[in-house]
N, C-alpha and C positions, 0 to 999 in steps of 0.2 A: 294485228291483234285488235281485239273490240273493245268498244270503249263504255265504262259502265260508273254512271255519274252519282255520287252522292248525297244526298240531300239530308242537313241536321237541322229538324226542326229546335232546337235553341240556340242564341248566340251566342251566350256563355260558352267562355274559349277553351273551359276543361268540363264542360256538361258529361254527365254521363251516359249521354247520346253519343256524344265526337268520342268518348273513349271505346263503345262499343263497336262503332265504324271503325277505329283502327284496329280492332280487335278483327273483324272481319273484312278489312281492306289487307290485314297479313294470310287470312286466306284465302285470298282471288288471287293473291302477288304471284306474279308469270304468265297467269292465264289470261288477264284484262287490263287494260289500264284503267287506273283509278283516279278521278278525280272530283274533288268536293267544292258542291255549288257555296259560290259566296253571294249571297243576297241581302243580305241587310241593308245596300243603300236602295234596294227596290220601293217606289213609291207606294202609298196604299192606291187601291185601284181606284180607279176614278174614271169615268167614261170621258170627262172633258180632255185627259190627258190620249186619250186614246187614238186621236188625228195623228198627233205630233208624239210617237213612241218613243217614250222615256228610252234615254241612253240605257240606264241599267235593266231598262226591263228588254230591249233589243239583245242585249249581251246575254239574259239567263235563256231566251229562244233561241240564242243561236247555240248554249251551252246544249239545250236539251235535243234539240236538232241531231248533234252530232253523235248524243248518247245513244248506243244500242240498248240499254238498259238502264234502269233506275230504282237502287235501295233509298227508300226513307228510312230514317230513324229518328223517332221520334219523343220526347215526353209525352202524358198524358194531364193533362189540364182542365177539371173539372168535369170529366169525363168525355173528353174531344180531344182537336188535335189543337195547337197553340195559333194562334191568332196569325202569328207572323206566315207559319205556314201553309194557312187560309188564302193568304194575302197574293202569294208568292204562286200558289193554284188557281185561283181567281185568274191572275194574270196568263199565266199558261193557258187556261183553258176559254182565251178566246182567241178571234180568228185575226192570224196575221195581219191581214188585209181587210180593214172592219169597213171596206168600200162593199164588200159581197161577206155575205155572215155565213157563206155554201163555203166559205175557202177554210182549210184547214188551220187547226192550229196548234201550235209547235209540241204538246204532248199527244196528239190523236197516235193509236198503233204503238205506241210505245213499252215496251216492257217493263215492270215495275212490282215491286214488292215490299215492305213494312217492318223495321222491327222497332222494340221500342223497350227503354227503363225506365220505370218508376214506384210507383206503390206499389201494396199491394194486390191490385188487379192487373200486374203485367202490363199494363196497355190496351187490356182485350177491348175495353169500350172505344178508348181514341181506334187504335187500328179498325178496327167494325164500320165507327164511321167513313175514315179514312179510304178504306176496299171501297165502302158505297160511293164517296164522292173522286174516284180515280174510274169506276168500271161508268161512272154518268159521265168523264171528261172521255171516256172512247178510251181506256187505255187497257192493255191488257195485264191486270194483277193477278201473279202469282200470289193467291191466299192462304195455301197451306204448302210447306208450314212455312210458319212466321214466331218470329221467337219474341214473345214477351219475358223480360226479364223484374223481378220482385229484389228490389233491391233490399239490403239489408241495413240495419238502422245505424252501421259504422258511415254507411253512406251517406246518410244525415245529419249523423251527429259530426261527423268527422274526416266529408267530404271526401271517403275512403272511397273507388271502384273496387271492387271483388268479387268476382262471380266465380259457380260452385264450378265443378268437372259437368257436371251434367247440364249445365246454361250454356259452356263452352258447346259441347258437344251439341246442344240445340241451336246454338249461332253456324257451328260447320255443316250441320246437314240442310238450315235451309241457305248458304254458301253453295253447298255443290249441288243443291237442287234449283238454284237462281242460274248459276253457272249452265247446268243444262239448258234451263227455259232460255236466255239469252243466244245461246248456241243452235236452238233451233232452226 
Protein backbone atom coordinates (compact mmCIF):
# COMPACT_ATOMS: atom_id res chain seq x y z
CA UNK A 1 0.00 0.00 0.00
CA UNK A 2 1.24 3.71 -0.59
CA UNK A 3 2.02 5.84 1.79
CA UNK A 4 0.39 9.39 1.71
CA UNK A 5 1.70 11.88 4.53
CA UNK A 6 -0.12 14.55 6.16
CA UNK A 7 0.78 17.84 6.93
CA UNK A 8 -1.53 20.40 9.44
CA UNK A 9 -0.33 23.62 9.08
CA UNK A 10 -1.60 24.52 12.95
CA UNK A 11 -0.62 23.00 16.10
CA UNK A 12 -3.49 23.55 17.96
CA UNK A 13 -4.45 19.82 18.85
CA UNK A 14 -8.25 20.31 17.80
CA UNK A 15 -7.61 23.03 14.86
CA UNK A 16 -10.03 22.89 12.37
CA UNK A 17 -7.39 21.67 9.95
CA UNK A 18 -6.52 18.26 12.10
CA UNK A 19 -10.49 17.75 12.08
CA UNK A 20 -10.61 18.24 8.36
CA UNK A 21 -7.67 15.73 7.81
CA UNK A 22 -9.58 13.22 9.82
CA UNK A 23 -12.45 13.94 7.82
CA UNK A 24 -10.57 12.96 4.81
CA UNK A 25 -7.93 10.37 6.30
CA UNK A 26 -11.67 8.33 6.77
CA UNK A 27 -11.68 8.55 3.24
CA UNK A 28 -8.36 7.20 1.81
CA UNK A 29 -8.91 4.42 4.90
CA UNK A 30 -7.88 1.05 2.91
CA UNK A 31 -6.47 2.66 0.07
CA UNK A 32 -3.16 4.31 1.76
CA UNK A 33 -1.64 4.59 4.68
CA UNK A 34 -2.10 7.63 6.57
CA UNK A 35 0.11 9.25 8.38
CA UNK A 36 0.37 12.90 10.09
CA UNK A 37 3.83 14.86 10.14
CA UNK A 38 4.65 15.94 13.61
CA UNK A 39 6.92 19.04 13.37
CA UNK A 40 6.68 21.53 15.85
CA UNK A 41 10.06 20.56 17.48
CA UNK A 42 11.60 21.69 13.95
CA UNK A 43 13.99 24.43 14.32
CA UNK A 44 13.48 27.73 12.50
CA UNK A 45 15.79 27.54 9.47
CA UNK A 46 19.00 28.69 9.92
CA UNK A 47 21.80 28.08 7.45
CA UNK A 48 24.33 27.86 10.42
CA UNK A 49 22.44 24.75 11.54
CA UNK A 50 22.60 23.39 8.33
CA UNK A 51 26.34 21.47 8.50
CA UNK A 52 25.11 19.64 11.44
CA UNK A 53 21.17 18.63 10.38
CA UNK A 54 19.08 19.12 13.19
CA UNK A 55 17.72 15.65 14.51
CA UNK A 56 14.07 16.69 13.89
CA UNK A 57 14.59 18.24 10.79
CA UNK A 58 16.64 14.66 9.56
CA UNK A 59 13.40 12.88 10.75
CA UNK A 60 10.61 15.13 8.74
CA UNK A 61 13.05 14.24 5.31
CA UNK A 62 13.14 10.99 6.05
CA UNK A 63 9.10 11.18 6.81
CA UNK A 64 8.69 12.95 3.31
CA UNK A 65 11.09 10.62 1.55
CA UNK A 66 8.99 7.80 2.26
CA UNK A 67 5.60 9.68 1.36
CA UNK A 68 4.22 8.81 -2.01
CA UNK A 69 2.13 11.63 -1.67
CA UNK A 70 1.42 14.69 0.41
CA UNK A 71 -2.18 16.54 1.56
CA UNK A 72 -1.56 19.92 3.37
CA UNK A 73 -4.23 21.42 5.28
CA UNK A 74 -3.93 24.37 6.10
CA UNK A 75 -5.41 27.74 7.95
CA UNK A 76 -5.12 30.93 6.21
CA UNK A 77 -3.24 33.81 8.05
CA UNK A 78 -3.46 37.09 6.88
CA UNK A 79 -3.81 36.03 3.64
CA UNK A 80 -0.83 33.27 3.42
CA UNK A 81 0.04 30.27 4.80
CA UNK A 82 1.13 30.25 8.80
CA UNK A 83 4.62 30.81 9.61
CA UNK A 84 5.19 27.54 11.03
CA UNK A 85 4.48 26.12 7.84
CA UNK A 86 6.91 28.34 5.95
CA UNK A 87 9.42 27.18 8.26
CA UNK A 88 8.84 23.38 7.89
CA UNK A 89 9.13 24.11 3.73
CA UNK A 90 11.94 26.22 4.02
CA UNK A 91 13.50 23.29 5.49
CA UNK A 92 12.33 20.62 2.91
CA UNK A 93 13.18 22.51 0.10
CA UNK A 94 16.77 22.54 0.45
CA UNK A 95 19.32 19.96 -0.58
CA UNK A 96 20.14 17.12 1.74
CA UNK A 97 23.63 17.37 0.99
CA UNK A 98 24.30 21.35 1.24
CA UNK A 99 28.13 20.02 0.26
CA UNK A 100 26.72 20.17 -3.59
CA UNK A 101 23.34 22.62 -3.85
CA UNK A 102 22.84 20.04 -7.76
CA UNK A 103 21.82 17.24 -5.02
CA UNK A 104 18.35 16.86 -4.36
CA UNK A 105 16.09 17.60 -1.78
CA UNK A 106 13.69 15.51 0.24
CA UNK A 107 10.36 17.12 -1.52
CA UNK A 108 11.72 17.44 -5.18
CA UNK A 109 9.00 14.95 -7.58
CA UNK A 110 6.74 14.70 -4.87
CA UNK A 111 3.04 14.61 -5.13
CA UNK A 112 1.17 16.97 -3.15
CA UNK A 113 -2.17 18.80 -2.86
CA UNK A 114 -3.88 21.60 -0.35
CA UNK A 115 -6.83 22.01 1.39
CA UNK A 116 -7.62 24.31 3.97
CA UNK A 117 -10.58 26.01 6.79
CA UNK A 118 -10.97 29.23 7.63
CA UNK A 119 -12.83 32.59 6.90
CA UNK A 120 -14.58 33.52 4.66
CA UNK A 121 -12.10 33.29 1.55
CA UNK A 122 -11.91 29.47 1.93
CA UNK A 123 -8.17 29.66 1.94
CA UNK A 124 -8.17 30.58 -1.95
CA UNK A 125 -5.22 33.32 -1.10
CA UNK A 126 -3.09 30.96 1.35
CA UNK A 127 -3.53 27.96 -0.93
CA UNK A 128 -2.61 30.24 -4.37
CA UNK A 129 0.47 31.12 -2.56
CA UNK A 130 1.00 27.87 -1.18
CA UNK A 131 0.47 25.92 -5.26
CA UNK A 132 3.27 28.84 -6.17
CA UNK A 133 5.71 28.01 -3.55
CA UNK A 134 5.40 23.84 -3.82
CA UNK A 135 5.50 24.05 -7.98
CA UNK A 136 9.18 26.56 -7.27
CA UNK A 137 10.22 23.66 -4.54
CA UNK A 138 9.92 21.04 -7.96
CA UNK A 139 6.94 19.42 -6.49
CA UNK A 140 4.18 18.20 -8.50
CA UNK A 141 0.70 19.95 -7.14
CA UNK A 142 -2.45 18.73 -7.75
CA UNK A 143 -4.36 22.16 -7.95
CA UNK A 144 -7.65 21.42 -8.90
CA UNK A 145 -9.59 20.73 -7.11
CA UNK A 146 -8.77 21.76 -3.82
CA UNK A 147 -11.27 22.22 -1.24
CA UNK A 148 -11.55 25.48 0.60
CA UNK A 149 -13.74 25.22 3.45
CA UNK A 150 -15.88 28.86 5.00
CA UNK A 151 -16.33 27.93 8.03
CA UNK A 152 -19.31 28.92 9.90
CA UNK A 153 -19.43 31.50 13.03
CA UNK A 154 -20.43 28.25 15.56
CA UNK A 155 -16.90 27.62 14.69
CA UNK A 156 -15.73 30.73 16.29
CA UNK A 157 -17.95 31.55 18.51
CA UNK A 158 -18.16 27.91 19.78
CA UNK A 159 -15.27 26.19 18.54
CA UNK A 160 -18.04 23.98 16.71
CA UNK A 161 -16.42 21.90 13.35
CA UNK A 162 -19.44 21.38 10.96
CA UNK A 163 -19.40 21.44 7.51
CA UNK A 164 -22.36 21.32 5.05
CA UNK A 165 -23.29 17.95 2.54
CA UNK A 166 -21.76 19.86 -0.05
CA UNK A 167 -18.13 20.68 1.71
CA UNK A 168 -18.17 16.88 2.41
CA UNK A 169 -18.70 16.07 -1.03
CA UNK A 170 -16.06 18.70 -2.04
CA UNK A 171 -13.42 17.16 0.43
CA UNK A 172 -14.39 13.23 -1.33
CA UNK A 173 -13.81 14.32 -4.83
CA UNK A 174 -10.68 16.00 -4.30
CA UNK A 175 -9.98 12.53 -2.00
CA UNK A 176 -10.53 10.39 -5.01
CA UNK A 177 -8.94 12.76 -7.36
CA UNK A 178 -5.59 12.78 -5.07
CA UNK A 179 -6.10 9.08 -4.68
CA UNK A 180 -5.81 8.80 -8.59
CA UNK A 181 -2.92 11.37 -8.95
CA UNK A 182 -0.78 9.36 -6.30
CA UNK A 183 -1.66 6.01 -8.08
CA UNK A 184 -0.22 7.29 -11.13
Amino acid sequence: MKNILFIVGSLRKQSFNRQLAGLAEKMLEGQFNIQYLDFEDVPLMNQDLEANTPAPVARVRKEVLAADGIWIFTPEYNFSYPGLLKNLLDWLSRPMDISDFTNPTAAVGKKVTASGAGGANQTASCRAKLNDLLEFMKMQVMKEPQTGIALGVEAWTKGEFNLTDEQIAQLKTQAEKFAAFVNE
